[in-house]
N, C-alpha and C positions, 0 to 999 in steps of 0.2 A: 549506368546500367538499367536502370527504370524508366519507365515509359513517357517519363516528365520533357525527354529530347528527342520525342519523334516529330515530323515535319510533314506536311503533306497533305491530301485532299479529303483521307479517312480518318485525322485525328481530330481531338476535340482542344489541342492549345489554345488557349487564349478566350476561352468559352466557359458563360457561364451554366455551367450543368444541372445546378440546383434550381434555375429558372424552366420551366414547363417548356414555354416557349420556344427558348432557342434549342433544347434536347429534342423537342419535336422535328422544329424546320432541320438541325441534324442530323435527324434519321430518315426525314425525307430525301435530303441531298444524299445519303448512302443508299438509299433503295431505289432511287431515281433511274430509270431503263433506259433516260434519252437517249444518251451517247455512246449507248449499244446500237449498229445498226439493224434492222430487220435482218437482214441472213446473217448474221452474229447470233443473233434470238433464236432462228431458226436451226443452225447448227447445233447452237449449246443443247435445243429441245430434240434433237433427234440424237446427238450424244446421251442423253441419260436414257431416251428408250432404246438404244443398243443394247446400253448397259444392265435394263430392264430384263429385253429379251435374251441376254445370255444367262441371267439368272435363272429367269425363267426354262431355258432349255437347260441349263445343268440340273436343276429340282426336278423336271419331268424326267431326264434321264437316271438320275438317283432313283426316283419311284418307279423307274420303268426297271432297275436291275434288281431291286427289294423287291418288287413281284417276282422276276423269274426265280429267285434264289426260293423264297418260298412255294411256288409252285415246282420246282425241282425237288424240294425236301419233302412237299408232303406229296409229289408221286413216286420218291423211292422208298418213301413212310407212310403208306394208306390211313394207319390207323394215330399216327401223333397228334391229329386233332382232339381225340380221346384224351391225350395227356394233356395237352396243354391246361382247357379247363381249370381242372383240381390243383394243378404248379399255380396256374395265376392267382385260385381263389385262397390259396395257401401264403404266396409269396405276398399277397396282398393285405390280406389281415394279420400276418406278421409284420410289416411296415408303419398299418396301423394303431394294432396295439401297444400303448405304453409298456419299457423296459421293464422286466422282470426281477 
């Protein structure tokens, strides 16, 4: 069940790990990009800025629906800006202050 019988080109069987040396040239052969082809490279990098840009478009589209909702609340509430203030400066130095 333990990792003492894995097999294969990412394990460290039969290696001494305590020595510098061969943990180093080890983690060269794991980080090694050779045997990636260039459009392998090139795919894998244009997969994560996909996955960039759809972050990106759900965050601007979250911030773009948080505006309208407060621009809808404070044009059918002219005057809430007035409240809020005093709530925060309230809600805020309660959070602050140590329990009573």
């Amino acid at each position: 069940m333990g990792m003492d019988n894995m097999t294969g080109p990412l394990t460290d069987a039969g290696m001494n790990m305590s020595n510098i040396t061969v943990a180093y040239d080890f983690l060269q052969d794991i980080l090694n990009m050779a045997p990636f082809q260039p459009t392998d490279q090139a795919v894998a990098e244009a997969f994560w800025y996909g996955i960039i840009i759809v972050i990106t478009i759900g965050a601007l589209v979250n911030f773009t629906q948080y505006l309208t909702l407060k621009a809808r609340f404070f044009s059918a509430h002219p005057a809430a800006w007035l409240l809020l203030t005093p709530v925060q400066t309230s809600g805020s130095s309660r959070k602050s202050s140590p329990p009573r």
